[in-house]
N, C-alpha and C positions, 0 to 999 in steps of 0.2 A: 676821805675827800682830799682832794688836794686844796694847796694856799698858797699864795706869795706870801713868803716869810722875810724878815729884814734877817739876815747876819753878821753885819756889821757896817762900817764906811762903806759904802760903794758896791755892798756884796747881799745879793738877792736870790733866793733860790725857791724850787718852787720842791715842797713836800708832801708828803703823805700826811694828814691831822687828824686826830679824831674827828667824829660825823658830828655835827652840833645841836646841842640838846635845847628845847623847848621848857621854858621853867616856869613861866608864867602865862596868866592867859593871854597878856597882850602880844605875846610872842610869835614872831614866825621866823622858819626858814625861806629864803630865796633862792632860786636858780639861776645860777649864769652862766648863758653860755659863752660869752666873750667880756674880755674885762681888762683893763690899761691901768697903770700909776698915772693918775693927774699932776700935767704938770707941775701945781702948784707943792706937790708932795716934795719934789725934786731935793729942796733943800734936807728933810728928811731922811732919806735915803745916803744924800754926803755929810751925815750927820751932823748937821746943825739945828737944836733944837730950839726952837724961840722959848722965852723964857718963861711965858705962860701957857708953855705946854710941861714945863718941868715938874712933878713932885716932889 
Protein backbone atom coordinates (compact mmCIF):
# COMPACT_ATOMS: atom_id res chain seq x y z
CA UNK A 1 0.00 0.00 0.00
CA UNK A 2 1.08 3.14 -0.23
CA UNK A 3 1.61 6.28 2.88
CA UNK A 4 2.66 9.53 3.46
CA UNK A 5 5.86 9.12 5.02
CA UNK A 6 7.64 12.05 7.09
CA UNK A 7 11.52 12.32 5.80
CA UNK A 8 12.57 14.92 7.41
CA UNK A 9 12.21 19.12 7.93
CA UNK A 10 9.89 19.88 5.31
CA UNK A 11 10.35 16.57 3.18
CA UNK A 12 7.30 14.27 2.67
CA UNK A 13 7.14 11.54 0.36
CA UNK A 14 4.71 9.14 -0.53
CA UNK A 15 5.97 5.18 -0.56
CA UNK A 16 5.30 1.79 -1.01
CA UNK A 17 4.62 0.05 2.98
CA UNK A 18 3.89 -3.05 3.95
CA UNK A 19 -0.05 -4.07 3.83
CA UNK A 20 -1.13 -3.58 7.57
CA UNK A 21 -1.79 -6.40 9.66
CA UNK A 22 -4.78 -7.08 12.08
CA UNK A 23 -3.53 -8.35 15.66
CA UNK A 24 -6.24 -7.97 17.67
CA UNK A 25 -9.84 -8.49 17.67
CA UNK A 26 -10.64 -4.83 18.11
CA UNK A 27 -8.73 -4.19 15.05
CA UNK A 28 -9.61 -2.98 11.65
CA UNK A 29 -8.29 -1.90 8.40
CA UNK A 30 -9.65 1.36 6.69
CA UNK A 31 -9.92 2.50 3.19
CA UNK A 32 -9.19 5.72 1.90
CA UNK A 33 -9.73 7.13 -0.89
CA UNK A 34 -8.56 10.64 -0.47
CA UNK A 35 -6.76 11.92 2.36
CA UNK A 36 -4.78 15.65 3.45
CA UNK A 37 -2.25 16.55 6.34
CA UNK A 38 -4.42 18.66 8.80
CA UNK A 39 -3.38 21.71 9.19
CA UNK A 40 -2.77 21.50 12.64
CA UNK A 41 0.03 18.77 11.76
CA UNK A 42 1.87 21.64 9.86
CA UNK A 43 4.18 22.41 12.75
CA UNK A 44 5.15 18.61 12.58
CA UNK A 45 6.12 18.32 9.37
CA UNK A 46 8.66 21.69 9.90
CA UNK A 47 9.71 19.78 12.59
CA UNK A 48 8.84 21.09 15.71
CA UNK A 49 7.66 18.82 18.11
CA UNK A 50 5.83 20.02 21.13
CA UNK A 51 7.14 18.60 24.14
CA UNK A 52 4.58 16.22 25.06
CA UNK A 53 4.71 14.62 22.14
CA UNK A 54 8.55 13.78 22.72
CA UNK A 55 9.77 10.40 24.30
Amino acid sequence: MKALCWEGVNKLAVDQVPDPVLRNDQDVVVRLIAGTTCGSDLHLIGGCIPMGMQR
